[in-house]
C-alpha positions, 0 to 999 in steps of 0.5 A, a space after each residue: 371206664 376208658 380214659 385217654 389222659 393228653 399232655 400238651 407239653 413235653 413229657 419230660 420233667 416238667 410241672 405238667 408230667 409230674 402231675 399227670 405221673 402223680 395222679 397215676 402212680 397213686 389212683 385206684 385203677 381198678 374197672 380203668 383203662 388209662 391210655 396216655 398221648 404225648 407230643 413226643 418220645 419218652 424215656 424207657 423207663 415211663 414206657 415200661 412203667 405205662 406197660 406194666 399198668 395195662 396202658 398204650 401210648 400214643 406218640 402223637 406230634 402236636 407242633 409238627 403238623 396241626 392237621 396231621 394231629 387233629 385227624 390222628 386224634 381224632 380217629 383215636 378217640 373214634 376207634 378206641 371208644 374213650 368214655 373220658 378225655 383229660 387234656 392238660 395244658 396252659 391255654 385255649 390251644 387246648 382246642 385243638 385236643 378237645 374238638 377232636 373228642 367233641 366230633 368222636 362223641 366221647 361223652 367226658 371232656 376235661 381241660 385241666 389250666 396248669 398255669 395263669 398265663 401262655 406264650 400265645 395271647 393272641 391266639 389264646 383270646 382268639 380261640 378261647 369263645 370257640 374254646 370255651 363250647 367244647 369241653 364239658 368240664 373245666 379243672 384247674 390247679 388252683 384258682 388264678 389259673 381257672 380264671 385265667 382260662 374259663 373265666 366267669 365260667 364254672 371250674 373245678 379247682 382240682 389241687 396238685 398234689 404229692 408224695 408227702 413222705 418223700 420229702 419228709 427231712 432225712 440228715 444222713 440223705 442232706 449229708 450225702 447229696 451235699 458231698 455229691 455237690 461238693 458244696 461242703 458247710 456253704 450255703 446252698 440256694 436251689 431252683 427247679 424250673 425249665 430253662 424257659 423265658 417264663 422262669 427268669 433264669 436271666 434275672 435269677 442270676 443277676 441277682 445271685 451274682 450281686 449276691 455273691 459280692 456281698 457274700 461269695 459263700 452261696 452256691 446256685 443249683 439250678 435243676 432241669 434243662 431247655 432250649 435256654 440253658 445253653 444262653 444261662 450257662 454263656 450269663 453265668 460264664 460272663 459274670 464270672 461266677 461258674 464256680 458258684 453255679 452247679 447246672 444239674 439238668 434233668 434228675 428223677 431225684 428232686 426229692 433228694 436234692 432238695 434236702 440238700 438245699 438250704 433256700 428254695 427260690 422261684 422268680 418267675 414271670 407268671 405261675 399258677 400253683 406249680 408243684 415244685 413249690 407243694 414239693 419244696 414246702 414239704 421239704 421244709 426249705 424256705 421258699 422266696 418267690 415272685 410276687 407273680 406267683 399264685 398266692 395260693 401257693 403259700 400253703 404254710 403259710 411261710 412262703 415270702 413273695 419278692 418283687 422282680 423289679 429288683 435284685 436289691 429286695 431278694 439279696 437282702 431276703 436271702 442274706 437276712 434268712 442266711 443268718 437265720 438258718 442255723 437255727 431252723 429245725 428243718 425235721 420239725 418245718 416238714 412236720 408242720 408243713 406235710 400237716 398244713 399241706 395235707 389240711 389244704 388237701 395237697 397229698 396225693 393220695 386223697 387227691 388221686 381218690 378225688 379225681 377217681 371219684 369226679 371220673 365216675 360222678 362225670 360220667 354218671 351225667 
């Protein structure tokens, strides 16, 4: 079985790279050949873990020059006799990846919807008919983002899931990534999230900023980078609050950062289920999000949806919560949580037996 796994996006440290790595890392690749195409260079230590597996990749630039890659694509699906494309992303521009597979003749044609919405409406709705008549199979990371791409057209919900285990609470992990912080007995409030319009950096530090008049006693770590993070950092300085701001970039150690965090927030403008949240659920952190988030994505059941019209309603959550965290066990929130995450079928590794198994079935016809 020959499957050619396509990233859309970036494959950097982002929701989309950490699934495609998730599934890979934790599947069965006996009878596979897994080769990978991403639209930009990747750091040295992806490539030898793709090397290390039997897997080429293909460095192919998808926003340089659409022509140029449609014809690359294609005569590398033509040549390398793919049995299974799997193409993630967030919209009908999927089309783009998918036609080429559909003129090669590779028999398995995967679209996977990673979120509820793109940058390119327009073009979206445009391609999307045409779209639509490519793929054989359509799967999605929960269901808003399904009906958000196929519409009224089958899908298969296919649930990103994680490492349970690495996030299970560890103190002396808390103690010492909080010293690398230097964030001491203060309340430490955590984000995750590219520095992109679609994760309301803008508005998250307005809100932290009124925050701290009323409490100068949190601090903000805000995980990743992006083509915004320079126009945040210039917010964060006008305010008058860098002191309270840590920018951390990218990390490959979210896990352990994450126990060192007391809150997780998530503001965005739109999202399907991102994996960051399965992560901070699992890490037992109590998780203040948009209301624009995929109600899905409270699997504990303990997640609390605010409204991004205002700062007002998340400052009083977050000083309402504060309070309360002294009395939070945070060993027993990750017992229950990897147990409920693990009910609504998130560990990955069931999940990666469960993508295994629909590349056989699929295949099969």
């Amino acid at each position: 079985m020959k499957v050619l796994i396509i990233s859309t996006v970036r494959f950097r440290f982002n929701g989309i790279t950490s699934v495609i790595l998730n599934y890979y890392r934790n599947m069965d690749k006996t009878g596979m050949k897994i080769d990978i195409v991403v639209p930009n260079e990747i750091s040295r230590e992806y490539k030898n873990e793709f090397d290390s597996n039997g897997s080429k990749v293909y460095f192919l630039n998808r926003n340089g020059n659409p022509l140029k890659y449609f014809t690359s694509l294609y005569k590398l699906l033509k040549n390398g006799k793919y049995d299974i494309v799997h193409i993630h992303g967030n919209s009908s521009m999927m089309m783009i990846d998918v036609l080429p597979a559909v003129l090669a003749k590779v028999p398995v044609r995967i679209v996977h919807s990673h979120n509820t919405t793109c940058n390119h409406i327009l073009l979206h709705k445009i391609l999307n008919p045409i779209f639509r008549k490519c793929y054989t199979h359509g799967f999605a990371c929960g269901q808003d983002a399904g009906k958000w791409l196929f519409g009224k057209d089958d899908f298969t919900e296919l649930k990103n899931g994680i490492e349970t285990k690495k996030y299970m609470f560890n103190e002396s992990v808390r103690n010492e990534y909080r010293k690398k912080l230097g964030v001491g007995n203060r309340t430490l409030i955590g984000h995750v999230g590219n520095f992109i319009e679609q994760k309301n950096h803008v508005f998250l530090i307005n809100m932290f900023a009124e925050l701290l008049k009323k409490n100068p006693d949190y601090i903000l770590l805000l995980i990743s980078d992006g083509a915004l993070m320079e126009q945040i950092k210039a917010q964060v300085k006008s305010l008058g609050i860098s002191e309270n701001v840590i920018f951390l970039g990218k990390t490959p150690d979210v896990c352990s950062y994450m126990q060192a965090m007391d809150i997780f927030v998530l503001p965005s403008l739109y999202e399907g289920l991102p994996v960051v949240l399965v992560e901070a659920q699992s890490a037992g952190l109590p998780c203040l999000v948009s209301d624009k988030v995929a109600v899905e994505a409270n699997l504990t059941g303990k997640m609390k949806y605010i409204s991004i019209q205002s700062t007002d309603k998340w400052v009083n959550q977050i000083e309402a919560l504060n309070k309360k965290l002294p009395d939070i066990d945070r060993k027993k929130c990750c017992e229950y949580n990897n147990m409920k995450i693990a009910d609504a079928g998130y560990d990955i590794t069931r999940s990666a037996e469960v993508l295994r198994n629909y590349y056989t079935e699929f295949l099969k016809g």
